[in-house]
C-alpha positions as CSV (number, residue, x, y, z in Angstrom):
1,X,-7.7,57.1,48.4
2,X,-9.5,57.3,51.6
3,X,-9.9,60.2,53.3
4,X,-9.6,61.5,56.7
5,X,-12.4,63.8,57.5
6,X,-12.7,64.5,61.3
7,X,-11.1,63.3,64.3
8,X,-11.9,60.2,65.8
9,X,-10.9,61.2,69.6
10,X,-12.7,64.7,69.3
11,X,-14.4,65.0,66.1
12,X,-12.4,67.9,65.2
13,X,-12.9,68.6,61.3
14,X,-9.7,67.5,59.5
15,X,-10.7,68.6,55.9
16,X,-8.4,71.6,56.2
17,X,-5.2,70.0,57.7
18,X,-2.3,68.5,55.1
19,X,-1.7,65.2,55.0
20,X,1.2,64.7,56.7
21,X,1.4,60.8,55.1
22,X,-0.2,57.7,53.7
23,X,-0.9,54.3,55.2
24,X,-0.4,51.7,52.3
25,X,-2.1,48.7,52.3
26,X,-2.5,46.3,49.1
27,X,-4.5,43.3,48.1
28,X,-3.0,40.5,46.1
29,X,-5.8,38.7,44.5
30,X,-5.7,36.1,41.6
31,X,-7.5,37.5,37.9
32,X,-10.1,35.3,36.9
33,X,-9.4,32.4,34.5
34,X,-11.6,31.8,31.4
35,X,-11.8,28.9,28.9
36,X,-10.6,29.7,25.6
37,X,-12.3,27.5,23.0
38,X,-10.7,27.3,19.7
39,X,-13.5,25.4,16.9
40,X,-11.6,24.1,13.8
41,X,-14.2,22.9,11.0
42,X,-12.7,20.9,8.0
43,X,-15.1,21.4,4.8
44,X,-16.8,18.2,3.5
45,X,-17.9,18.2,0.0
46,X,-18.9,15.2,-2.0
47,X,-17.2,14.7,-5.8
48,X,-19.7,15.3,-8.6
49,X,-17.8,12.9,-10.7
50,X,-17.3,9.6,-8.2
51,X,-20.0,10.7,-5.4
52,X,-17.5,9.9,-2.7
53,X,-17.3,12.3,0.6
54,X,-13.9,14.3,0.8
55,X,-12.4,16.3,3.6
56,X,-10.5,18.5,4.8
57,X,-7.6,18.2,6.8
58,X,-7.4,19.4,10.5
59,X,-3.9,20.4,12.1
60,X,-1.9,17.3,13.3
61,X,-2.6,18.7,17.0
62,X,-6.6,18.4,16.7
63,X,-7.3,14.8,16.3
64,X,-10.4,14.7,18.3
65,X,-14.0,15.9,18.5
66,X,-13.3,17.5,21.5
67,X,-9.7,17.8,23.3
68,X,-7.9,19.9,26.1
69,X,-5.4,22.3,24.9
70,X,-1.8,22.6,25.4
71,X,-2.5,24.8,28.8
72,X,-4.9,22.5,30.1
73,X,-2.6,19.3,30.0
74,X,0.7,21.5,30.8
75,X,-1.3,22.1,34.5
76,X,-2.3,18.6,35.1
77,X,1.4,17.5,34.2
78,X,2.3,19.9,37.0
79,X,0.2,18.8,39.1
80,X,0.7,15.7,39.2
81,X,4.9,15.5,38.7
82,X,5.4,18.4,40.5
83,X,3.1,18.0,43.5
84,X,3.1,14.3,43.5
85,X,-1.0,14.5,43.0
86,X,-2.2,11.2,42.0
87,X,-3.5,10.7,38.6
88,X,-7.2,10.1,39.6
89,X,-7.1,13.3,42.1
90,X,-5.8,15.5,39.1
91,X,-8.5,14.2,37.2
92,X,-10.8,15.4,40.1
93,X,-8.8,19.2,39.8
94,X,-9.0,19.5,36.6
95,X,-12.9,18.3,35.9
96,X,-13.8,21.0,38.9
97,X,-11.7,23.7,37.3
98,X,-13.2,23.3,34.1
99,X,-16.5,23.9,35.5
100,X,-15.7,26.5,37.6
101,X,-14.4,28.5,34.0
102,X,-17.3,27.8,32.6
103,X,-19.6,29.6,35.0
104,X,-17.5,32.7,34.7
């Protein structure tokens, strides 16, 4: 709350008179927008009997070294159906976004 001190016509200390009301004013701003990464590691262990490597098994939705989550491809999917962006220019949005999470 800001305060109203003195007069700004005559300097007149105000810091005894009621407040008669308040002027609202509000600022809509945007929270910033983090990366979330999620690591998944699958054991490997080698079988005493056979020496052949065995692994474990990631989730049927992690089927690369490195991916984009759900959120990630929901957003360029909107961009670029919803707001007719073309597919390279998403690319573009997406790539600078990305970086721009990272540095936060």
């Amino acid at each position: 709350m800001y305060e109203t001190v003195s007069c700004v016509h005559c300097q007149t200390s105000l810091c005894d008179v009621p407040v008669s009301e308040y002027e609202n004013r509000q600022v809509f701003d945007i929270p910033a927008i983090h990366i979330e990464v999620t690591e998944h590691k699958a054991e490997v262990k080698f079988c005493p009997q056979c020496g052949k490597m065995n692994k474990g098994v990631f989730p049927q939705e992690v089927s690369q070294p490195v991916q984009y989550g759900d959120n990630v491809k929901s957003h360029a999917v909107y961009f670029n159906n919803y707001h007719h962006i073309p597919v390279a220019r998403t690319a573009e949005i997406m790539a600078e976004c990305i970086l721009l999470f990272q540095q936060i």
